[in-house]
C-alpha positions in Angstrom: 0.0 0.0 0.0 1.2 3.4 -1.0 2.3 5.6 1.4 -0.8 7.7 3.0 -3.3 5.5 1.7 -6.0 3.4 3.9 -8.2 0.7 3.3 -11.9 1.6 3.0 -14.9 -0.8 4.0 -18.1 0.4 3.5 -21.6 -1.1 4.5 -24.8 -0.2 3.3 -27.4 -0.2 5.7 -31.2 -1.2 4.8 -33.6 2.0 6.6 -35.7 -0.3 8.9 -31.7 -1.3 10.0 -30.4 1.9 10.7 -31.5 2.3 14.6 -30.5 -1.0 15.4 -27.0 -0.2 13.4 -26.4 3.2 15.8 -26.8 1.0 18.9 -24.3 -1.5 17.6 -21.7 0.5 16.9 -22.3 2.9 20.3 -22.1 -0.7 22.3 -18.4 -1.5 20.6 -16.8 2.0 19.7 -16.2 4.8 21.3 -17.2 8.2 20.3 -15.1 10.8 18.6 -13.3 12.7 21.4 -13.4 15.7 19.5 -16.4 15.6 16.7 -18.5 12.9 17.8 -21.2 14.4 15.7 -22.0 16.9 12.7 -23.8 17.1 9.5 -21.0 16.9 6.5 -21.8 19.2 3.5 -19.9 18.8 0.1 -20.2 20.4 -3.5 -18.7 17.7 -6.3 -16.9 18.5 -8.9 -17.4 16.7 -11.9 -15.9 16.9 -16.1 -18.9 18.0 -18.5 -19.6 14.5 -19.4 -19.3 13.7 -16.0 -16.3 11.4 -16.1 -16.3 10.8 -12.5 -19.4 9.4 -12.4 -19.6 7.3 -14.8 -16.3 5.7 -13.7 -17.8 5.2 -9.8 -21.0 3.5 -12.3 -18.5 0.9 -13.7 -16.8 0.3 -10.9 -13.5 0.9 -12.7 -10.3 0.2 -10.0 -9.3 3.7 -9.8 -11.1 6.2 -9.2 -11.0 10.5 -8.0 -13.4 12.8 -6.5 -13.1 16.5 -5.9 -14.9 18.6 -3.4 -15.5 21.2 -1.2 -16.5 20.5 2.4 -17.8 22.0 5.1 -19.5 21.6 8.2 -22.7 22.3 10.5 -21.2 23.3 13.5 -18.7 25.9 11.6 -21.8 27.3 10.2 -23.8 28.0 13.9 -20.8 30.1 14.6 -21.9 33.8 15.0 -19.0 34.5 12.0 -19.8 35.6 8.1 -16.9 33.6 7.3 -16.7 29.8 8.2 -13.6 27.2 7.3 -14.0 24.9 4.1 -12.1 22.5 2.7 -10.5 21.6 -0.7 -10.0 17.8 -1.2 -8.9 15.6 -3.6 -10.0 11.4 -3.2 -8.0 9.0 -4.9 -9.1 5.0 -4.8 -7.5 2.3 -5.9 -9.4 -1.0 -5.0 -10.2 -0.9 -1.1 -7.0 1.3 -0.8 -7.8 5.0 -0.5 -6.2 8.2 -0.1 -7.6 11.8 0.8 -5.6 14.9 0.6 -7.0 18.9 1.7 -6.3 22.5 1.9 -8.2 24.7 4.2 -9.2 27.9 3.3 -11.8 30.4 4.5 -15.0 31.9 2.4 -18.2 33.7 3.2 -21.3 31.8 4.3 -23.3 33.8 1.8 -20.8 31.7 -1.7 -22.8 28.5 0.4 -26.1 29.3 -0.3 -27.5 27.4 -3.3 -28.5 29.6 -5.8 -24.7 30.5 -5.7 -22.8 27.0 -5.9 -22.6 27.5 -9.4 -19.8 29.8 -8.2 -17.4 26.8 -7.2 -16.9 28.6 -3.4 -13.5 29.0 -4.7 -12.3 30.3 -7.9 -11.1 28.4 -10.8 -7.5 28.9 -10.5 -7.4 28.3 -6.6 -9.2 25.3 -7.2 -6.4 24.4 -10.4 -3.6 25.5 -8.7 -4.5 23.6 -5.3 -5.5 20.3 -6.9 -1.8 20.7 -8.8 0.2 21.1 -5.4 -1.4 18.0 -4.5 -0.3 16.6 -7.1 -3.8 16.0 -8.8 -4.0 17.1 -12.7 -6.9 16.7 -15.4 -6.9 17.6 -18.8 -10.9 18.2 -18.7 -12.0 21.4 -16.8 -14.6 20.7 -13.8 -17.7 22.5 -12.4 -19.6 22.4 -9.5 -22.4 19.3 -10.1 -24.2 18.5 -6.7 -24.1 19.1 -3.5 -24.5 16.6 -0.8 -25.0 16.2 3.2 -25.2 14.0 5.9 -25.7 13.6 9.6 -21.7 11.8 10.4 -21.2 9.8 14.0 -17.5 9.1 14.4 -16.3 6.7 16.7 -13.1 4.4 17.2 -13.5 0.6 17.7 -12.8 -0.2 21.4 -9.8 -2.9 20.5 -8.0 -1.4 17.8 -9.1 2.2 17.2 -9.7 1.9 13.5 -11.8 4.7 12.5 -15.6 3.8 12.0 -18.3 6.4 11.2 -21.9 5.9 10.9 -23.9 8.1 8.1 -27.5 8.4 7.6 -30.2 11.1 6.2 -28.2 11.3 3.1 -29.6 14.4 1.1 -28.9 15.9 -2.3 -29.0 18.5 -4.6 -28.3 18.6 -8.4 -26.8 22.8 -9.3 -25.5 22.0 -12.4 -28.7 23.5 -14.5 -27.8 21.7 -17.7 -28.4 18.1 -16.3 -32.1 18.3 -16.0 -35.1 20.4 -15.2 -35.4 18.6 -11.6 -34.3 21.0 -9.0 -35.5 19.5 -5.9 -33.7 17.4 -3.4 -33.2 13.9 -3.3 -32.7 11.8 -0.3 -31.4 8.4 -0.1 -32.7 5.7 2.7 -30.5 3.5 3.0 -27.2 5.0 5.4 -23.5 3.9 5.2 -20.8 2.4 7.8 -17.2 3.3 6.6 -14.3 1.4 8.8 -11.1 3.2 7.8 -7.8 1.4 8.8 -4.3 0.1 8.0 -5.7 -3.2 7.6 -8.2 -4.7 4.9 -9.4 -7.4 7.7 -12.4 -6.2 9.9 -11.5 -6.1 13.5 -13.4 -8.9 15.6 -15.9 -6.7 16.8 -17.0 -5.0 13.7 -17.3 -8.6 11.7 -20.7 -9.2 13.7 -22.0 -6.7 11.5 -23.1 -9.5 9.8 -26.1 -9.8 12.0 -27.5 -6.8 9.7 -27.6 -9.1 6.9 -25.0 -6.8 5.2 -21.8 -7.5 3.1 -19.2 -4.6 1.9 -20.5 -2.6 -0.9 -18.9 -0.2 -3.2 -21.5 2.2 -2.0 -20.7 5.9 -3.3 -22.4 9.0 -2.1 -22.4 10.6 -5.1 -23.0 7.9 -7.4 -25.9 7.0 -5.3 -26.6 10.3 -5.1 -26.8 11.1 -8.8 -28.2 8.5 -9.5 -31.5 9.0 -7.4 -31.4 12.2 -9.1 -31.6 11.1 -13.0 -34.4 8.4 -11.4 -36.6 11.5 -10.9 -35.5 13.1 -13.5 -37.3 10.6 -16.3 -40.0 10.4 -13.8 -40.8 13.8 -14.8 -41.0 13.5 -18.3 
């Protein structure tokens, strides 16, 4: 494994499992000592043909995702300004790797009717993605915006990172893929386990007692997906 990179299990969970999966995970891991809790917002970037996407569709072995994030309890600060966060994604297999740059912008470039805007402007955003040592030929834009409520923990035994998502929302702001504008939402919610190792630790493997396997489950492939499934709905 490359330097920097982890392995990445992820776990879909069904919605009637999603209580019972909470209290699992609060019984054998220990909350995040210093963000146990906080809804996760990030605007995808994406190539005009959406190059990203369709490679997270075919499962292909490598694969990148660019974003901005941010989060709730930045934004419940009494500031105008609040901390975001440039990163780049690079997977390989169940190996993953995830590089940032912190910068500050205005809470007013997070509203919605101004994503369009990228938060950060196109040479930053170049420029950035370069020092990390991230390059694309094709020029991206701003293509949907996602959130989620994240629990963090560490597993009692080993520490691996594990976090817990659910009420997965979305919404589409590049105006050329469809005349859908509303929000989507997806049921099901996700366990991640993040560690050095691709083996589970021996408390996690009873996850199995949720009927679940991994999954290559992808926010915003999920994501955009839901959103072009209402999108032929309307015509």
């Amino acid at each position: 494994m490359k330097p920097g990179q982890r392995f990445e299990r992820k776990f879909a969970i069904l919605p009637a499992n999603l209580d019972l999966a909470y209290s699992f995970l609060r019984q054998i891991c220990r909350p995040d000592s210093i963000y146990p809790a906080d809804r996760v917002t990030s605007l995808y970037f994406d190539t005009a043909d959406l190059d990203q996407y369709q490679k997270t569709g075919s499962g292909e072995f490598m694969k990148n995702k660019v974003r901005i994030r941010w989060y709730g309890s930045d934004l419940k600060k009494d500031t105008s300004e609040v901390p975001v966060y440039l990163e780049i994604k690079q997977r390989e297999g169940f190996a993953s790797s995830k590089q940032r740059r912190k910068f500050i912008a205005s809470k007013n470039l997070l509203e919605t009717g101004r994503l369009l805007e990228g938060i950060l402007d196109k040479t930053t955003i170049s420029q950035t993605l370069a020092s990390l040592g991230y390059f694309t030929e094709k020029s991206l834009r701003p293509v949907i915006l996602i959130s989620y409520r994240r629990y963090r923990y560490s597993e009692i035994q080993t520490g691996v990172r594990v976090s817990f998502d659910r009420d997965i929302r979305a919404t589409v702001v590049a105006a050329d893929l469809g005349r859908h504008s509303g929000e989507v939402r997806l049921e099901n919610g996700v366990i991640e386990v993040k560690g050095p190792s691709i083996d589970l630790p021996v408390t996690l493997r009873r996850l199995r007692f949720l009927d679940i396997d991994w999954s290559r489950f992808s926010k915003y492939g999920n994501c955009m997906d839901a959103y072009f499934a209402q999108t032929e709905d309307i015509y």
